[in-house]
Structure formats: C-alpha cells, structure tokens
C-alpha positions in Angstrom: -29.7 -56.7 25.5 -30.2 -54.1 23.4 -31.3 -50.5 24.7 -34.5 -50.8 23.0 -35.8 -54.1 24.3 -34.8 -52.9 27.7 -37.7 -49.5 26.8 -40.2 -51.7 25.5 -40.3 -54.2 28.4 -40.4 -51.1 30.9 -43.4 -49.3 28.6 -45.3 -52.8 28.8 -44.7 -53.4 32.4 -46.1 -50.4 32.9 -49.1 -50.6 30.6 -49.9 -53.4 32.6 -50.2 -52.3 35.6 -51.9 -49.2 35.1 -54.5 -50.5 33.2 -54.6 -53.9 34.9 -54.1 -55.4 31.2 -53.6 -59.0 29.7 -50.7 -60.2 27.8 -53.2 -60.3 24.3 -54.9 -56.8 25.1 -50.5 -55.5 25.5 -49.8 -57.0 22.2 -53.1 -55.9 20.3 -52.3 -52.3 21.9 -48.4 -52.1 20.6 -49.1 -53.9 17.6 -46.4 -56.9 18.8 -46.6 -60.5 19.1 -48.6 -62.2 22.8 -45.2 -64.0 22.8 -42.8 -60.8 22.9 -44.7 -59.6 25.2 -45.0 -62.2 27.5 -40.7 -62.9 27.3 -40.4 -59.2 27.7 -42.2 -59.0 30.9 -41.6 -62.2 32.3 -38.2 -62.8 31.4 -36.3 -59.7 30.4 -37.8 -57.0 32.8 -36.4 -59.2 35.6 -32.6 -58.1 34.5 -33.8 -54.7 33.9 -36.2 -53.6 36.8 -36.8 -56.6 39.2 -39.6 -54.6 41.1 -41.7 -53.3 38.1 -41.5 -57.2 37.2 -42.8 -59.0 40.4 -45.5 -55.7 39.8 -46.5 -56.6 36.4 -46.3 -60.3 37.4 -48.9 -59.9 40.2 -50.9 -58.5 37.8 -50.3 -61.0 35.3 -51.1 -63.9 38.1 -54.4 -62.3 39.1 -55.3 -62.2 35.1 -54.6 -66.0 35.0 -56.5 -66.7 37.5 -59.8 -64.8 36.4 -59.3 -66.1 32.5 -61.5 -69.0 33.3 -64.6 -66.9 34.6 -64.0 -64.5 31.3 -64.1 -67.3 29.0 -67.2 -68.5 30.5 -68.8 -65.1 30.5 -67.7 -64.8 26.7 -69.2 -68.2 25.8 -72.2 -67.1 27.7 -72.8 -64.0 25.6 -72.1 -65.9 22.3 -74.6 -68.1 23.0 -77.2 -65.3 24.3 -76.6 -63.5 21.1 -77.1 -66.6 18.7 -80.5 -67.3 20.6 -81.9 -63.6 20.5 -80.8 -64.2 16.5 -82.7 -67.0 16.5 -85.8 -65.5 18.1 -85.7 -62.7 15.6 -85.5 -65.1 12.5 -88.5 -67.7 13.9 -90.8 -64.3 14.4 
C-alpha cells in the first residue's frame, strides 16, 4: 500500500472519531469519494492501525444505527418547511 493511503486512512479515522462524523460528512470534508472513505476505514486502516480501526468502527456502527431516526427527522423538516411555504402563499 502506498505511504499515502496508509496517512489518509489514519487522518479519516481520526476525523471520525473526534468529531463523531459519518462516512458522507468525511468525504464532503476532504473533498473524496463516500466509497474511499468507507474502504479506507473499514478495510485498509485495519493493516495499518487495528485499534484506531475498531475505534472509528464503533463510531461508524453507532452512526448506522441512528441513520434511520436522522432520515426521519430530515423528512420531518422538509415537510414542515413546504407547509409553512404553503401557509405563506394561501395568506
């Protein structure tokens, strides 16, 4: 693996955990694909670091399992902003 694949997995890793991020907010923030960073962590960082991996993979897990209730509150805030729009128009 090349040296600096081995730097950006560690720098992502970390980025994770210290800001408790998600695999899109990692790759909007360094400007790389969800995909890259998703092999990086998951995969690569394992070779490189096994315990900054099962640390950014905890983090990753509790992410996954919280996506549903931020979808919902998302779709709940869409919806609340298309009504107030609605209101305002009607008035």
């Amino acid at each position: 693996m090349k040296d600096y694949i081995e730097k950006r997995a560690v720098i992502l890793a970390e980025y994770i955990i210290e800001n408790n991020a998600t695999v899109r907010s990692t790759a909007h923030k360094f400007h790389i694909s969800k995909s890259t960073v998703h092999k990086d962590v998951t995969e690569r960082l394992i070779k490189i670091n096994p315990a900054l991996a099962a640390a950014a993979h905890k983090v990753l897990d509790e992410n996954k399992a919280e996506r549903h209730i931020r979808g919902g509150m998302a779709t709940r805030e869409k919806y609340k902003k298309k009504s107030s729009f609605a209101k305002k128009i009607d008035a």
